[in-house]
C-alpha positions in Angstrom: -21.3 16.8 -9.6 -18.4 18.6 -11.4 -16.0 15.5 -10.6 -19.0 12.9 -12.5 -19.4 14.8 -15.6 -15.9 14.7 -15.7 -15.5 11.6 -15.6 -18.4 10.5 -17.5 -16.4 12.8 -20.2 -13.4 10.7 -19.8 -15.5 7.7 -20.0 -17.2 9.2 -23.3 -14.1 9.8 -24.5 -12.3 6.4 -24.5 -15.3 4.9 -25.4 -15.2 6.4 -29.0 -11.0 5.8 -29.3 -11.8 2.3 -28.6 -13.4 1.8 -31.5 -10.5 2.8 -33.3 -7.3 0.6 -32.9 -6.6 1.3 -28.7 -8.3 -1.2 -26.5 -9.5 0.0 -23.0 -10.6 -1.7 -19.8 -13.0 -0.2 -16.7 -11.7 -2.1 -13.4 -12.0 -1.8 -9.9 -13.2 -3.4 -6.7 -15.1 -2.4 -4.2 -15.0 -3.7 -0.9 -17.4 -2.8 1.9 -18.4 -4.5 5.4 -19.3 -4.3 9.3 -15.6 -3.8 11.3 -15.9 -3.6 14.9 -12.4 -2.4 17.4 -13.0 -3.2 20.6 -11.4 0.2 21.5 -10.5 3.0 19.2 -9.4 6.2 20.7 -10.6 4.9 23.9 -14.3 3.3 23.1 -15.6 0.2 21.4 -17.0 1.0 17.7 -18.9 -0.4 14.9 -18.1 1.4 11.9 -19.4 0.2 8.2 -16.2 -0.1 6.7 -14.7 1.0 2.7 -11.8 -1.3 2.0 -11.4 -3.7 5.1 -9.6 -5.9 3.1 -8.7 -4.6 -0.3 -8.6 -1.0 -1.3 -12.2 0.2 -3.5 -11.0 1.7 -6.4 -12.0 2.4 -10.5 -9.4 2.5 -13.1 -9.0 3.2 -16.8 -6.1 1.4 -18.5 -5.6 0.9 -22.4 -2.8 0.1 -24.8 -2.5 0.7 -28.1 -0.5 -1.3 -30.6 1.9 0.6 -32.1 3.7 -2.2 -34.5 7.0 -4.3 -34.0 6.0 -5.4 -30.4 6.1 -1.6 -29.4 2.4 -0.2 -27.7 1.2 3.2 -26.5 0.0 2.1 -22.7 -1.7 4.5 -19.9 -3.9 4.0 -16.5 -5.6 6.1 -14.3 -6.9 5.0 -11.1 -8.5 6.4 -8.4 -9.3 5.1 -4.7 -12.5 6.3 -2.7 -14.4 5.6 0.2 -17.5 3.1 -0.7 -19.6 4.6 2.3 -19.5 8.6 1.0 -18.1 8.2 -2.3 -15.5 10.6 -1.4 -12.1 10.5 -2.8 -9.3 9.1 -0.8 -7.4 12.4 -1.3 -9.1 15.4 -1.8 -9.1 17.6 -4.8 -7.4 14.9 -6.8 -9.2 12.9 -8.9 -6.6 10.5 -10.0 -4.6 9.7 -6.5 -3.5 6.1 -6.9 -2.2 6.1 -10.3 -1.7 8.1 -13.5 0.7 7.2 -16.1 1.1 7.1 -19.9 4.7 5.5 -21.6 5.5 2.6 -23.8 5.6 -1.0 -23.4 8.4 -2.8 -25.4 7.7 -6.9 -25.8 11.3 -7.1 -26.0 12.9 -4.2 -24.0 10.6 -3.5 -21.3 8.2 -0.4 -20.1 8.9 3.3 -19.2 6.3 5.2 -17.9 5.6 8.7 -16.7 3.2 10.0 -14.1 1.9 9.1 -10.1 2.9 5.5 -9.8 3.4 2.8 -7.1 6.9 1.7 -6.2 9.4 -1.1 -6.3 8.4 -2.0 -2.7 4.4 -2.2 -3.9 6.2 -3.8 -7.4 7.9 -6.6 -6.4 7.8 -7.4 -2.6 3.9 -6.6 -1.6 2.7 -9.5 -3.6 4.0 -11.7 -1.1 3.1 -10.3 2.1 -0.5 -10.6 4.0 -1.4 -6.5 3.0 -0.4 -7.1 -0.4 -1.0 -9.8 -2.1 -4.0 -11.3 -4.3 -6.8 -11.5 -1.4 -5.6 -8.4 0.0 -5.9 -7.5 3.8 -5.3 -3.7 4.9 -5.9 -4.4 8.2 -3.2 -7.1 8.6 -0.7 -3.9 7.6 2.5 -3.4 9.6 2.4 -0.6 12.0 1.8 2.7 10.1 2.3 0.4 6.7 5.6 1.8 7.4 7.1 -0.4 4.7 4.2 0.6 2.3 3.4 -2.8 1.6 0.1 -2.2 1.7 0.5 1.1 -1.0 -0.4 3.8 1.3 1.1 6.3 -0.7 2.0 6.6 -4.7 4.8 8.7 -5.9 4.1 11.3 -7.7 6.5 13.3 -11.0 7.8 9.5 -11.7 9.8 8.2 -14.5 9.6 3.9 -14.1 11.3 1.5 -16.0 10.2 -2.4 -15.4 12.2 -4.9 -17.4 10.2 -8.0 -19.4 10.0 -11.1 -17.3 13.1 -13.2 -18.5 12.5 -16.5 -17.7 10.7 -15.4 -14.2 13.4 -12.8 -13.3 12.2 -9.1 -13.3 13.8 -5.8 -12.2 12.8 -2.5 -12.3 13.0 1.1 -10.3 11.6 4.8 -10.0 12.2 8.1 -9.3 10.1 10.6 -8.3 10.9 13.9 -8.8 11.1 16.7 -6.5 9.4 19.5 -9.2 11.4 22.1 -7.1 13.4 24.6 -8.3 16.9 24.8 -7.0 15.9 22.2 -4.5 16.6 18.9 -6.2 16.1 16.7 -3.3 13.6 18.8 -1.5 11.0 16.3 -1.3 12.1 13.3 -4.1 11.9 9.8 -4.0 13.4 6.7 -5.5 13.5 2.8 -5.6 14.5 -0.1 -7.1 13.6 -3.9 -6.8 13.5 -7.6 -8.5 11.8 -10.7 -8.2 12.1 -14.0 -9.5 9.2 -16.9 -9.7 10.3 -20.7 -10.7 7.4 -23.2 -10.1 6.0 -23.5 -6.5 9.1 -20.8 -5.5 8.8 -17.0 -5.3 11.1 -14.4 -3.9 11.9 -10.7 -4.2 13.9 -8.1 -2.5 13.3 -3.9 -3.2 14.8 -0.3 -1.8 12.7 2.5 -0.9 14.1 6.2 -0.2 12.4 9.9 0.5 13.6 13.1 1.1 11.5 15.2 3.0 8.4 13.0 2.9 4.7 14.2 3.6 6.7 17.3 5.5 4.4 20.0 3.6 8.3 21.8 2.6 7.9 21.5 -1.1 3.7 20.1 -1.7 4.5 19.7 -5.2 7.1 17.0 -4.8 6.7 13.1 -5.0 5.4 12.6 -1.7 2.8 14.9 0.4 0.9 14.7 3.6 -2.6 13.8 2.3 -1.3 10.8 0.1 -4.3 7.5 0.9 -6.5 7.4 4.2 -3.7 6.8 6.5 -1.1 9.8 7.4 1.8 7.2 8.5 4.9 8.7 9.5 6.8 11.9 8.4 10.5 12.6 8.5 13.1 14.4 7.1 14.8 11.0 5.4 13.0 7.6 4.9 15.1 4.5 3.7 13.3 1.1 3.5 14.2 -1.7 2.1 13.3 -6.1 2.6 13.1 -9.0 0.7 11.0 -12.4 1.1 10.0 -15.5 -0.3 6.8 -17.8 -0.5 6.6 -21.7 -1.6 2.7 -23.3 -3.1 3.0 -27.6 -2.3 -0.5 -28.2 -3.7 -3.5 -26.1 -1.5 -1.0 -24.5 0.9 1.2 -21.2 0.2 3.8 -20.2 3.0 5.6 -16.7 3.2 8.2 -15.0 5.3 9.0 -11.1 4.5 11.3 -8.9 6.6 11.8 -5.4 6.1 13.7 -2.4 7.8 12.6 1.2 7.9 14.4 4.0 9.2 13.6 7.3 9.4 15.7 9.8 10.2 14.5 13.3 11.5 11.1 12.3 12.4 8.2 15.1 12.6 4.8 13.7 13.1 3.0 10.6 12.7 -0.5 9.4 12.6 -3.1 6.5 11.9 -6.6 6.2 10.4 -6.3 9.7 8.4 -5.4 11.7 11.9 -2.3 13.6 13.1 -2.0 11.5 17.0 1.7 11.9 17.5 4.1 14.9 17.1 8.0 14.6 17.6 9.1 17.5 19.1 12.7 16.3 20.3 15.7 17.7 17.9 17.9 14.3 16.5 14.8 12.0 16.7 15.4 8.6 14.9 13.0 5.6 14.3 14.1 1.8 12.9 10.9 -0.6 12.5 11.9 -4.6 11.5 8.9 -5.9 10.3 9.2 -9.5 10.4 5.7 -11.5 9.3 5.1 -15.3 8.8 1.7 -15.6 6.3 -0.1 -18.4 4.8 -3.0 -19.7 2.6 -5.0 -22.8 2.6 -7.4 -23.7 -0.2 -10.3 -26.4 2.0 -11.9 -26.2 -1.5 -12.0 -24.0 -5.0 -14.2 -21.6 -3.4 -13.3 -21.3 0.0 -9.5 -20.0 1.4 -8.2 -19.8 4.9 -5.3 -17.1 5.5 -3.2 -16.3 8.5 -0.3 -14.1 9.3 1.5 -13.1 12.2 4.2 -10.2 12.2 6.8 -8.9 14.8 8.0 -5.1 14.3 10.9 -4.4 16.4 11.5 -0.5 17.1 14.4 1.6 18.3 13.7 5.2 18.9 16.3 7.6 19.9 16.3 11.5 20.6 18.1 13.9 22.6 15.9 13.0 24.9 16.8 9.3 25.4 15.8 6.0 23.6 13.1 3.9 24.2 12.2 0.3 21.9 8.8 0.1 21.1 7.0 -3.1 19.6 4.0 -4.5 18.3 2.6 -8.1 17.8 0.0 -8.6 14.8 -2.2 -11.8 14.5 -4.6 -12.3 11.5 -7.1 -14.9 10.3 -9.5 -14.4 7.4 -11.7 -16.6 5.5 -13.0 -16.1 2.3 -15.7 -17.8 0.4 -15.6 -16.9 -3.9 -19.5 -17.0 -4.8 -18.0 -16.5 -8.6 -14.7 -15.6 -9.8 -15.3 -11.9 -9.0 -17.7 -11.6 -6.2 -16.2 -13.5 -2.5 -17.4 -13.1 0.9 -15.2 -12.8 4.1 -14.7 -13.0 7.7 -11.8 -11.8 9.6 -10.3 -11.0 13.0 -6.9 -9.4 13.9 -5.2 -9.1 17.4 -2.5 -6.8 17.9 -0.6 -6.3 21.2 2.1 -3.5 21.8 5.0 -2.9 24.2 7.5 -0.3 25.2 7.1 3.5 24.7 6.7 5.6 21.7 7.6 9.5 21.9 7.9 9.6 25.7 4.9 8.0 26.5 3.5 3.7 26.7 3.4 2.3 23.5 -0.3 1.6 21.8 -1.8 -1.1 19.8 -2.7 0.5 16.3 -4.1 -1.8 14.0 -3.5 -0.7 10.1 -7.0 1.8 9.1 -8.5 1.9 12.7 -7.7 4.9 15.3 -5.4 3.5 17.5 -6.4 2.2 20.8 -5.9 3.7 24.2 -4.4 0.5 26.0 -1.6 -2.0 24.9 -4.2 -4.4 22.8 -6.6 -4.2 20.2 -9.3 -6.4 18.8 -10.5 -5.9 15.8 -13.0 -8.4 13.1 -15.0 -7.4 10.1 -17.4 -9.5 7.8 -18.0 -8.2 4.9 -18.6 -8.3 0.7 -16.0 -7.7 -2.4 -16.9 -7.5 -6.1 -13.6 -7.1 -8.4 -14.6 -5.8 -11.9 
C-alpha cells in the first residue's frame, strides 16, 4: 500500500511538469504465461510464469529541452513479478534503472544513478536473451555474461557517445560508495558497436570487484540484484563481441563471450543459493559460444532459434574439473498488433562434467535447476509492451 501511493505520487507528480516544457513517457511490458520443466529440483512442474520471455517491468523516462541541442533526461524503471506483484528486489522500488544527466545532440550523454552496462549496451542486442523479442530462458548458464541484464550497477557515472555514422562507444563505472575501500565492491565497463545496412557488430568489457559478496552492500553490485542470484566471486572480468547480418526475412547471429571469475564463493539459480565454493584458490572460465536466428513466414508471425555451447574450466586446490552445457531454443511468436504478440517456446539444455566436486546439472536460465544431466523446459504464453 505504502509503495502505490508512492508511486501514484510520482505519477501525480510528472503528470503536472509535463504540462510544462518536459515531456514524459509510462512504459513497460508485461509478460506472463504457463512454463512447464520436466524436472526442477528433482520433480516435473507447471508454474504460471512472470517474464518467460521478456522481463515485466514499468518505467518513467522524460527529457526536457534545455536549448542548443542540450536536454535534461532521467528514467526510473522497475522490474516485478506479474503473478504477486512483488518487486524483483525487495525494499527497492527502483531496481532496474534510475538515472538523471544530460543528453548532448552533438557531444553525447552522461548520466548518474543504477544503470545497465556496456555488455547489456552494446552486445545483448544481438544475442537470443537480449535482443528485441527477448528470451530469458534461452540465457547462458547463470547469465554469466549478463546478456540477459541480471543485474544493474548501481553509484554509476555513464557516458554513451552519439551514433556517428552507425559507430557508438561508451562505458561506466560504478562506484564502490566505501570509505577507504575504493575497490571494495566497484564495477566498470566499456563497449562499441557499429550498424551499416543488413551488418551489425559489437564487442564490450565487463569487471567487478567483490561482486554480490555482502563485504561492502552499498557498492555497485549486491546479492539480491534481479530474480536470479548467478555467481559470486571475489573478481569477475567478462568480456565478447558478435555480429548479426538481415538478407530480407532472415537475421543470423554469432556471439562469444568469456567470463572468469576469480575467487569464487557461492552460486545459485532461480533466486536460490544451490552451490557454495568452499575450496581456497577456486577459479571459474565460462565461453559462451551461441549461433541465433530469426525468420519472418509473414509481418505477424516470427520463428527464432538459438543454440549455445559454454565451455568451463574450474580449478581449486582441490583439483580441476571442465564442466559444460548445451542450450537449444525455438520460439514462435505471433504480433496480434504492434504491442500485444503471442508465443510458444521450448528449450533443451544438456550438461556434462562436474561442477564443485560433484556431476554437472542442466540449469536452464529462471528455472531451479534439475537434478539429472538434461532439462526440458516450454512455455506458451501472452506479452503486451506499453
Amino acid at each position: 500500500m505504502k509503495n502505490t501511493l508512492i508511486i501514484a505520487g510520482v505519477l501525480s507528480a510528472f503528470a503536472v511538469s509535463a504540462h510544462a516544457q518536459s515531456s514524459v513517457t509510462l512504459y513497460g511490458s508485461l509478460d506472463a504465461g504457463i512454463v512447464y520443466a520436466n524436472n526442477a529440483g528433482g520433480h516435473a512442474a507447471w508454474n504460471q510464469g512472470s517474464g518467460a520471455l521478456s522481463d515485466t517491468y514499468f518505467g518513467l523516462k522524460g527529457s526536457e529541452d534545455l536549448g542548443g541541442g542540450l536536454h535534461a533526461i532521467f528514467k526510473l524503471e522497475n522490474g516485478f513479478n506479474l503473478n504477486n506483484g512483488r518487486d524483483t528486489e525487495s525494499n527497492t522500488m527502483f531496481n532496474r534503472q534510475a538515472y538523471v544527466g544530460l543528453q548532448s545532440d552533438q557531444y553525447g550523454t552522461l548520466t548518474l544513478g543504477r544503470q545497465y552496462d556496456s555488455m547489456v549496451d552494446y552486445l545483448s542486442p544481438l544475442s537470443e536473451a537480449g535482443a528485441g523479442y527477448g528470451n530469458n530462458l534461452s540465457a547462458h548458464p547463470f547469465d554469466n555474461d549478463n546478456l540477459d541484464h541480471s543485474f544493474s550497477i548501481k553509484n554509476a557515472v555513464k557516458y554513451q557517445s552519439t551514433n556517428y555514422a552507425g559507430f557508438k562507444f561508451g562505458g561506466l563505472y560504478g562506484f564502490s560508495n566505501d570509505a577507504g575501500q575504493f575497490a571494495n565492491n566497484r564495477a566498470w565497463s566499456a563497449g562499441a558497436s557499429y550498424g551499416n545496412g543488413p551488418l551489425n557488430v559489437a564487442a564490450a568489457y565487463l569487471q567487478m570487484n567483490n561482486s554480490r559478496t555482502n563485504s561492502n552492500a552499498n557498492g555497485a553490485n549486491s546479492a539480491g540484484n534481479g530474480n536470479n542470484f548467478n555467481l559470486s566471486a571475489q573478481t569477475q572480468r567478462t568480456f565478447g563481441a558478435g555480429a548479426n547480418y538481415t538478407y530480407g526475412p532472415a537475421t543470423v547471429g554469432f556471439v562469444w563471450t568469456h567470463t572468469q571469475y576469480q575467487g569464487l564463493i557461492a552460486g545459485g539459480q532461480g533466486g536460490d543459493t544451490q552451490i557454495v565454493f568452499t575450496q581456497p584458490n577456486t577459479n571459474l572460465h565460462l565461453d559462451n559460444f551461441e549461433l541465433n536466428g530469426t525468420y519472418a513466414l509473414t509481418p505477424a508471425l516470427s520463428l527464432n532459434a538459438a543454440y549455445t555451447f559454454t565451455d568451463g574450466k574450474l580449478t581449486s586446490n582441490a583439483g580441476s574439473s571442465d564442466p559444460k552445457w548445451h542450450t537449444v531454443s525455438l520460439q514462435a511468436d505471433y504480433s496480434l498488433s504492434k504491442r500485444t504478440d503471442v508465443y510458444v517456446e521450448g528449450v533443451y539444455q544438456h550438461a556434462s562434467g562436474s561442477l564443485n566436486g560433484v556431476s554437472n546439472v542442466a540449469m536452464i536460465n529462471t528455472l531451479s535447476p534439475s537434478t539429472t544431466p538434461n532439462q526440458v523446459a516450454a512455455t506458451v504464453g501472452l506479452r503486451h509492451r506499453f
